[in-house]
N, C-alpha and C positions, 0 to 999 in steps of 0.2 A: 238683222236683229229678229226678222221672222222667224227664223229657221234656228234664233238662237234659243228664242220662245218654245216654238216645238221640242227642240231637243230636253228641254229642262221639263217643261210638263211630260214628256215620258218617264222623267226619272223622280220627280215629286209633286204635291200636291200643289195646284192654283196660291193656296193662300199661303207658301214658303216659299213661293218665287220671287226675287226683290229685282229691284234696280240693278242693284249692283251684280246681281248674279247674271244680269239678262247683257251687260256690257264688258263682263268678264265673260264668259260664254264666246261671244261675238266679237270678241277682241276689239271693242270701241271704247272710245273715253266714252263719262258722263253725257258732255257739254255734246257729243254728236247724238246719244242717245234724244236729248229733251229737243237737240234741231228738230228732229222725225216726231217724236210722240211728246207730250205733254205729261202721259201717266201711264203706268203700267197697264191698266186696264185700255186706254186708247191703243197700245200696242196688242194687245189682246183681239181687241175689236176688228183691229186689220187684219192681221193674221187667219184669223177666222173667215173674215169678210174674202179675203184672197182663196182661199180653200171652195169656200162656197161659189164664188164667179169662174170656178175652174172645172164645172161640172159638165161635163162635154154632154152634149143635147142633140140628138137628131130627132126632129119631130117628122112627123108625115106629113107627106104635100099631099093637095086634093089630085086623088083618081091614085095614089099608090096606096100599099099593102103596110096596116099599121105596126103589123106583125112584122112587116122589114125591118122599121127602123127599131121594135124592141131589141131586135137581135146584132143591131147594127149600137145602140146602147148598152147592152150586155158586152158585148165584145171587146166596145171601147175601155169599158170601165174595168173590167176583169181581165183584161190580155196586156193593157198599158199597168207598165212601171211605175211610172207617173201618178196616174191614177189610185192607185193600190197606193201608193204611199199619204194621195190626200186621204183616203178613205183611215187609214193609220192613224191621220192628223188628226181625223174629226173623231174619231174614236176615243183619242184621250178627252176630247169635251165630254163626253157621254158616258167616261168610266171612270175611278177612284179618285181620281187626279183634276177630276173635272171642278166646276161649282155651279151654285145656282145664276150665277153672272154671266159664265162661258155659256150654259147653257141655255140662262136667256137671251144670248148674242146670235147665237146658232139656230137658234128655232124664229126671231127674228128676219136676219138675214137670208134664212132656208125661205118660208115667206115670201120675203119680197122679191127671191129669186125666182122661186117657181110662179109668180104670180109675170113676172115682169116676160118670162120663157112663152107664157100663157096668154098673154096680153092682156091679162085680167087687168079690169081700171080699180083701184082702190076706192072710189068713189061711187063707184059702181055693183058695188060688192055685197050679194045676196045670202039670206042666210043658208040655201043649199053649197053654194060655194065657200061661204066661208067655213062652216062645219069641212066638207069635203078635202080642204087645206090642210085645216085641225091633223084632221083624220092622216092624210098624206105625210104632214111632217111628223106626225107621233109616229108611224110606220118606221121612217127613215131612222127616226132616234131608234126603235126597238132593234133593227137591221144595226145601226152603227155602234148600239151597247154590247153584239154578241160580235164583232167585226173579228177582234181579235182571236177564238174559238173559230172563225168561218172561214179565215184568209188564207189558211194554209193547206183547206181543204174544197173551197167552192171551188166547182170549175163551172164556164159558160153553159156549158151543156145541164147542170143544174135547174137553171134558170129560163130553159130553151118549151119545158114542156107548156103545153095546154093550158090550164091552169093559172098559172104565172101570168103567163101570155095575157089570158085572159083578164084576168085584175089588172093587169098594169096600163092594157087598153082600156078597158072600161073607165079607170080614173082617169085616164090621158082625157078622152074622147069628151066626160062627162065635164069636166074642171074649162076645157078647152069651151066648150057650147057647142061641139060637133054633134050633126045627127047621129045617134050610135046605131040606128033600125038598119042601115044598110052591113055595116062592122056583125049586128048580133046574128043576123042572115046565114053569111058568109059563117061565123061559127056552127051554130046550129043546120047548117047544110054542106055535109064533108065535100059534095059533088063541087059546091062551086067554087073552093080554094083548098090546095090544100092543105093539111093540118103542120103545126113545125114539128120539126123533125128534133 
C-alpha cells in the first residue's frame, strides 16, 4: 500500500488521493487496507517515515578521514537504484503534489532521524543545535524541491569537490559535538591530507 501511495502521488495532488484510490492501486480490499492504517494520512506517515529510516549513513569513526565517509555517502546515495528512487519519493513531498501535512511529516521525521544518527538527546537540545538542525533539514527540503531537475544530471563527482566536502563536514562534526580544530587543520594545510579529488 506504500508503494501504492507513491505511485498515486506522482500522478496527483496529496488532497485527490482517497481510500479507495489507494486499494484500487494496490489491488487490496477496503477491510485490509484499515487492518494496516486507520487513515489515509496514517498511511502517509509511514510511507514517509519508511523513506526517511532508509537513508544509508556512514558517519566517521575516531582517528578516520571524515572526508571518507562523505564520499562513501555520496556514492551510496547517487550510485544505488534504491536510493535514487527514495530520493524520487521524497521529492513528491516537496513538490506540486506535496502538502503542508506531507511536508510537516518529513521535516518531523527528517529531525528525529538525523538527531537519533547524531545521538543528539532531545532533552538535551541546545539552541545552537537546534537552529543547526533547522538549518540542515531546510537544506535537505531545498536539495529535495530541485531533485527532479538534478537526478538526471548529478553525478558523484559533483559532489566530490572541496567545498561541498567541506560544509557537509563542518555540519556533521559541529551537530555531532566533535572537535572540528583537528578536521579545520587538516583543511587549511594541503601537506597533511590530501585534498578530494
Amino acid at each position: 500500500m506504500e508503494n501504492a501511495f507513491w505511485d498515486l502521488l506522482a500522478s496527483r495532488e496529496y488532497r485527490k488521493i482517497t481510500v479507495t484510490d489507494i486499494v484500487r492501486e494496490a489491488a487490496v480490499n477496503r477491510n485490509s487496507f484499515y487492518y494496516h492504517f486507520s487513515s489515509l494520512p496514517e498511511l502517509a506517515d509511514a510511507a514517509i517515515l519508511h523513506m526517511v529510516e532508509n537513508t544509508p549513513v556512514s558517519l566517521p569513526q575516531s582517528g578516520t578521514d571524515p572526508e571518507t565517509a562523505w564520499r562513501t555517502n555520496v556514492a551510496n546515495v547517487l550510485q544505488s537504484p534504491e536510493q535514487r528512487e527514495r530520493l524520487d519519493r521524497l521529492s513528491l513531498v516537496t513538490g506540486p503534489h506535496g502538502s503542508a501535512e506531507l511536508l510537516a511529516s518529513l521535516r518531523d521525521f527528517s529531525r528525529l532521524n538525523l538527531m537519533s544518527i547524531l545521538q543528539i538527546d532531545p532533552q538535551q537540545l541546545d539552541l545552537k543545535t537546534d537552529l543547526m538542525l533547522d538549518f540542515a533539514i531546510g537544506g535537505m527540503f531545498g536539495v529535495l524541491r530541485r531533485w527532479p531537475e538534478l537526478s538526471g544530471r548529478i553525478k558523484p563527482e559533483d559532489l566530490l569537490n572541496d567545498d561541498t566536502a567541506a560544509l557537509a563536514m563542518s555540519m556533521y562534526l559541529s551537530l555531532s559535538k566533535t572537535d572540528m580544530l583537528g578536521y579545520w587543520k587538516r583543511v587549511f594545510n594541503p601537506s597533511a591530507a590530501p585534498r578530494i579529488r
